[in-house]
C-alpha positions as CSV (number, residue, x, y, z in Angstrom):
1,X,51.0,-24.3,-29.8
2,X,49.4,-24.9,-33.2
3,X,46.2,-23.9,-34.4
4,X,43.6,-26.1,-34.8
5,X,41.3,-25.8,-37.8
6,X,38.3,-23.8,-35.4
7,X,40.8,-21.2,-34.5
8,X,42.6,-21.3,-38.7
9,X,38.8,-20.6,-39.4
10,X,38.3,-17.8,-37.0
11,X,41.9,-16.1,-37.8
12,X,41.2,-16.2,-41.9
13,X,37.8,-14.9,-41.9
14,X,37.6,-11.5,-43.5
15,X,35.1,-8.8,-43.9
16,X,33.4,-9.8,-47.7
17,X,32.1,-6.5,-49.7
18,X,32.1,-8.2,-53.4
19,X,29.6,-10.7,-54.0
20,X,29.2,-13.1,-56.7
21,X,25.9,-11.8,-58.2
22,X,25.9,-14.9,-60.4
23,X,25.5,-17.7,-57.2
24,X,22.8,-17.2,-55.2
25,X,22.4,-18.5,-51.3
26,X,20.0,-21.5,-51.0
27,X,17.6,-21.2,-48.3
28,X,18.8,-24.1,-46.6
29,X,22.2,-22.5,-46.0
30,X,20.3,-19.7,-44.5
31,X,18.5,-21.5,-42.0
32,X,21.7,-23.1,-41.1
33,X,23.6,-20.2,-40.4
34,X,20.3,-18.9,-38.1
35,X,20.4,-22.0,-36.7
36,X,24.0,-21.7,-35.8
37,X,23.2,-18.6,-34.8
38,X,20.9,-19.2,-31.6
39,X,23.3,-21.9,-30.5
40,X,25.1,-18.0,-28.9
41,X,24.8,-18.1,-25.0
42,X,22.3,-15.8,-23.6
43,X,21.5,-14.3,-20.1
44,X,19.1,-17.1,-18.6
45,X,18.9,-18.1,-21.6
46,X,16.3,-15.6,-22.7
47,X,17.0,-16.2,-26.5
48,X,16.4,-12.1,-27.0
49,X,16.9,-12.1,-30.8
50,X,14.7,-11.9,-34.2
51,X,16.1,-12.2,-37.6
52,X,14.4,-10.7,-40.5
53,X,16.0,-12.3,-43.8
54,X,15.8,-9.3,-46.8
55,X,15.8,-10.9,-50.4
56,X,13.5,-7.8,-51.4
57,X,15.9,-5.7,-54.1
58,X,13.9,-2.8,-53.1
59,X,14.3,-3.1,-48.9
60,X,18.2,-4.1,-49.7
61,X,18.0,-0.8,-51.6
62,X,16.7,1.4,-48.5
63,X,18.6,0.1,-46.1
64,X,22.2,0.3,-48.2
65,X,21.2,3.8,-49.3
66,X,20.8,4.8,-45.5
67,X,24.4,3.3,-45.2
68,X,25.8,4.9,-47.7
69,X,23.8,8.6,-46.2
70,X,25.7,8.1,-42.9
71,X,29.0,7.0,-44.5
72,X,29.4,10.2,-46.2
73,X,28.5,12.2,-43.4
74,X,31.1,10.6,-41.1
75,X,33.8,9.7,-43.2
76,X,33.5,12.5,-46.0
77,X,32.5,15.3,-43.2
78,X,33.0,14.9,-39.6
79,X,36.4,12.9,-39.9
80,X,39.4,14.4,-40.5
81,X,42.1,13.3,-43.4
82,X,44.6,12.6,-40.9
83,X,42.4,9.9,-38.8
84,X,41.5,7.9,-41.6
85,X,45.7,7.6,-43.0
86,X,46.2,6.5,-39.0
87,X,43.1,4.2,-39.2
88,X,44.4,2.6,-42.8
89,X,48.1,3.0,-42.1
90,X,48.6,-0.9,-42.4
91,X,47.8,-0.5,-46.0
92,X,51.4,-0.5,-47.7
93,X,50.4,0.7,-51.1
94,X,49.8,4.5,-51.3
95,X,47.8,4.0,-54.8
96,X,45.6,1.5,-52.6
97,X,45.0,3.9,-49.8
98,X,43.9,6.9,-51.5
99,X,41.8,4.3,-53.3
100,X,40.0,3.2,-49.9
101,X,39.4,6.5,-48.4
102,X,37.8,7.5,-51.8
103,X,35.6,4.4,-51.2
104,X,35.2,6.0,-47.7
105,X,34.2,9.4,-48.1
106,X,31.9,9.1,-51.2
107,X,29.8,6.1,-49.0
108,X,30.6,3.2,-52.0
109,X,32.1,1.9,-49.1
110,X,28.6,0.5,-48.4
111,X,26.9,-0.1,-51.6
112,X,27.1,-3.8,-51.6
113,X,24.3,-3.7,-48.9
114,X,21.9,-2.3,-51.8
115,X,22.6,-6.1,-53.8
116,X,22.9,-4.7,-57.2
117,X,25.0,-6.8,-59.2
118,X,26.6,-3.8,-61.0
119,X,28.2,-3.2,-57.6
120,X,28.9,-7.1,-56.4
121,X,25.8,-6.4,-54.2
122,X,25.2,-9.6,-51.2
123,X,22.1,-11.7,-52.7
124,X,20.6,-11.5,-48.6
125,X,20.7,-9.3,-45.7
126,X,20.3,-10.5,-42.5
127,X,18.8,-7.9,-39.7
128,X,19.3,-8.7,-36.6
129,X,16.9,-7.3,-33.9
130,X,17.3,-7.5,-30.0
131,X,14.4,-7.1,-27.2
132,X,15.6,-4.1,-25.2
133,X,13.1,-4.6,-22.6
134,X,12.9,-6.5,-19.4
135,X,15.3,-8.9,-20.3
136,X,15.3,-11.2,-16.8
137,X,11.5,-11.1,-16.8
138,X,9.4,-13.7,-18.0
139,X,7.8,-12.7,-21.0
140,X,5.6,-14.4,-23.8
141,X,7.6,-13.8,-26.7
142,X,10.9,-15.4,-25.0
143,X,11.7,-18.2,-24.2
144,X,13.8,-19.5,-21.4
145,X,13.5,-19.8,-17.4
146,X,12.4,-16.3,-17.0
147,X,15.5,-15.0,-15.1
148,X,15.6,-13.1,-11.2
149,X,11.5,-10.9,-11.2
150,X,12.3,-7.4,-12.1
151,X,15.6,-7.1,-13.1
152,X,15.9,-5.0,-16.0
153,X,19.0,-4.8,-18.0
154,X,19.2,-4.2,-22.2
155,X,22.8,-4.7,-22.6
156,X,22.5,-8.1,-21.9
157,X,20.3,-8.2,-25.2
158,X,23.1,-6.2,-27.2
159,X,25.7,-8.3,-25.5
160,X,23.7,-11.3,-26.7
161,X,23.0,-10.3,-29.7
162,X,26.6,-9.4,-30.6
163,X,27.1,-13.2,-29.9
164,X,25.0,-14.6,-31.9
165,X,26.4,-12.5,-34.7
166,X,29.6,-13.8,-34.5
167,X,28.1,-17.4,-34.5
168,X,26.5,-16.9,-37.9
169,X,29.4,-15.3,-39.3
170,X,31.8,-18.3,-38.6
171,X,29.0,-20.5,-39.4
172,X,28.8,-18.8,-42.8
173,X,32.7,-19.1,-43.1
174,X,32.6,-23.2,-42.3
175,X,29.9,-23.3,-45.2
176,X,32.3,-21.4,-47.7
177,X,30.0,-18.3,-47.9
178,X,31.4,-14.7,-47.2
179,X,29.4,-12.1,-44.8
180,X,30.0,-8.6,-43.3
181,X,28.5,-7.0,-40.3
182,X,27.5,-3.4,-40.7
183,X,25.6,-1.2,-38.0
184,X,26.4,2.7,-39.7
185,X,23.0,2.0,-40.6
186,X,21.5,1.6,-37.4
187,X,23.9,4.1,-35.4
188,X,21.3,7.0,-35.1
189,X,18.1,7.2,-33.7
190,X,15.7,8.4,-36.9
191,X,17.7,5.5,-39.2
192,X,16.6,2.9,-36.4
193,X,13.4,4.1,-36.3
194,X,13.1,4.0,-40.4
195,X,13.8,0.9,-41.0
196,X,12.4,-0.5,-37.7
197,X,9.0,1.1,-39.7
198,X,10.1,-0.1,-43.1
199,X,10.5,-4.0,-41.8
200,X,7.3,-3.8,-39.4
201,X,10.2,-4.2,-36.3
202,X,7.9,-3.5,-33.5
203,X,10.1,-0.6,-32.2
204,X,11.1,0.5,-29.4
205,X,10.0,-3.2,-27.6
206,X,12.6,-5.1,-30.5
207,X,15.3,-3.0,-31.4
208,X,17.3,-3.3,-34.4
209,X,21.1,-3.3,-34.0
210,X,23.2,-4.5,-36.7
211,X,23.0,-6.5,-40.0
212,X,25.5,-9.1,-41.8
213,X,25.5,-9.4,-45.6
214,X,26.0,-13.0,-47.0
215,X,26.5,-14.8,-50.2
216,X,29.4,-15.9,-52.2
217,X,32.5,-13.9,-52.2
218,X,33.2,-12.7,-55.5
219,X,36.8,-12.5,-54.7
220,X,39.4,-13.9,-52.3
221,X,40.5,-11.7,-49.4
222,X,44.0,-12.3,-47.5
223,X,44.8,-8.2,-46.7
224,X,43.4,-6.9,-43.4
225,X,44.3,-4.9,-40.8
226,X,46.9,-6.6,-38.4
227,X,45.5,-7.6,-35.0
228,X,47.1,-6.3,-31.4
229,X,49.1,-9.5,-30.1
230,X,48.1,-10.6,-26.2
231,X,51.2,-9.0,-24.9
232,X,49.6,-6.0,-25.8
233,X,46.0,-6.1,-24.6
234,X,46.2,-9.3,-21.5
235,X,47.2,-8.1,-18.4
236,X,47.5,-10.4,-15.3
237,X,45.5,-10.3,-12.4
238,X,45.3,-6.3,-12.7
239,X,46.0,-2.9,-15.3
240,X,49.3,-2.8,-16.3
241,X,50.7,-5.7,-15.4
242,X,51.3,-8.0,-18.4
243,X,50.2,-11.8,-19.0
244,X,53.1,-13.4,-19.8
245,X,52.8,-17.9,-21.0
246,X,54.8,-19.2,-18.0
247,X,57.7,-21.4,-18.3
């Protein structure tokens, strides 16, 4: 069966880390993809989702730097050698890997975050923040039908949230623009609470969970790593047994 241009879309995008400091994103493409965005299914359709659009240098600055921080620490220190040749194994060129790991452990990995244009930096960060409360009960800053009284459940919001990432990142991709989801920045419990302070998040009620870079890649990107096929990860009806197309 061919692909059709949704699914050529979804199987070219690629994680975008040089930005062309030159072009910056109008506004209008911004709402867009925000727009596109909210169109992401959510548990009675509760909406549980703020986006704070960074353009401040100096905010893009704090949060990259926290990035880079918890890069080093978990790539330069707490993981060994071995796991990141396994991880980076589909990279052919042995010059190219020792390149990427350097990237890796010295936490350049995530300097485009920071938007300096000495290091292809993304003109606009996107933080996306998700209510971790009641989600199911009606509440004033949601919208939506209110859900089943007292039922409390925050990984709806993550699930959600993950959703609507997704949609803004293919959005992005339709409208030619490059993006990269990131969340090393928000992975421990003081860096959440930093920038949750440094953005006025009303932490712990809204939560920040992950944030996509976007602008205008500054080069093109074919390489990546190769995905699993369904005859590796689809089983039929239960564990183990594989889904097979029938004849």
């Amino acid at each position: 069966m061919e692909d059709n241009e949704f699914i050529k879309l979804i199987k070219a995008r690629r994680a975008i880390r040089d930005y062309d400091t030159e072009r910056d994103v109008p506004d209008e493409l911004i709402y867009k993809i925000i727009e596109t965005g909210g169109y992401a299914p959510s548990a009675e359709n509760q909406q549980p989702w703020r986006i704070i659009v960074v353009r401040d240098k100096e905010l893009q600055e704090f949060i990259g730097q926290i990035a880079v921080d918890r890069t080093i620490l978990l790539f330069g220190r707490a993981t060994p050698r071995q796991e990141l040749e396994r991880r980076l194994s589909y990279i052919r060129s042995k010059a190219s890997l020792e390149r990427t790991i350097d990237i890796l452990i010295t936490g350049r990995r995530f300097e485009y975050i920071k938007g300096k244009p000495e290091t292809n930096g993304a003109p606009v960060l996107l933080v996306l923040a998700v209510d971790q409360t009641h989600v199911g009960n009606s509440q004033p800053t949601l919208r939506g039908t209110g859900g089943v009284y007292g039922w409390s459940a925050p990984r709806h919001a993550v699930v959600a949230g993950g959703m609507m990432m997704q949609n803004m990142m293919l959005a992005a991709a339709s409208l030619g623009l490059g993006t990269c989801v990131s969340s090393v920045q928000l992975d421990h419990f003081d860096d959440v609470r930093a920038i949750s302070e440094k953005l006025g998040i009303p932490f712990p009620h809204w939560v920040p969970i992950l944030c996509l870079t976007v602008g205008y890649p500054k080069y093109e990107r074919t390489l990546g790593p190769p995905r699993q096929p369904p005859e590796e990860i689809a089983f039929l009806n239960k564990w183990g047994e594989p889904f097979k197309i029938r004849e």
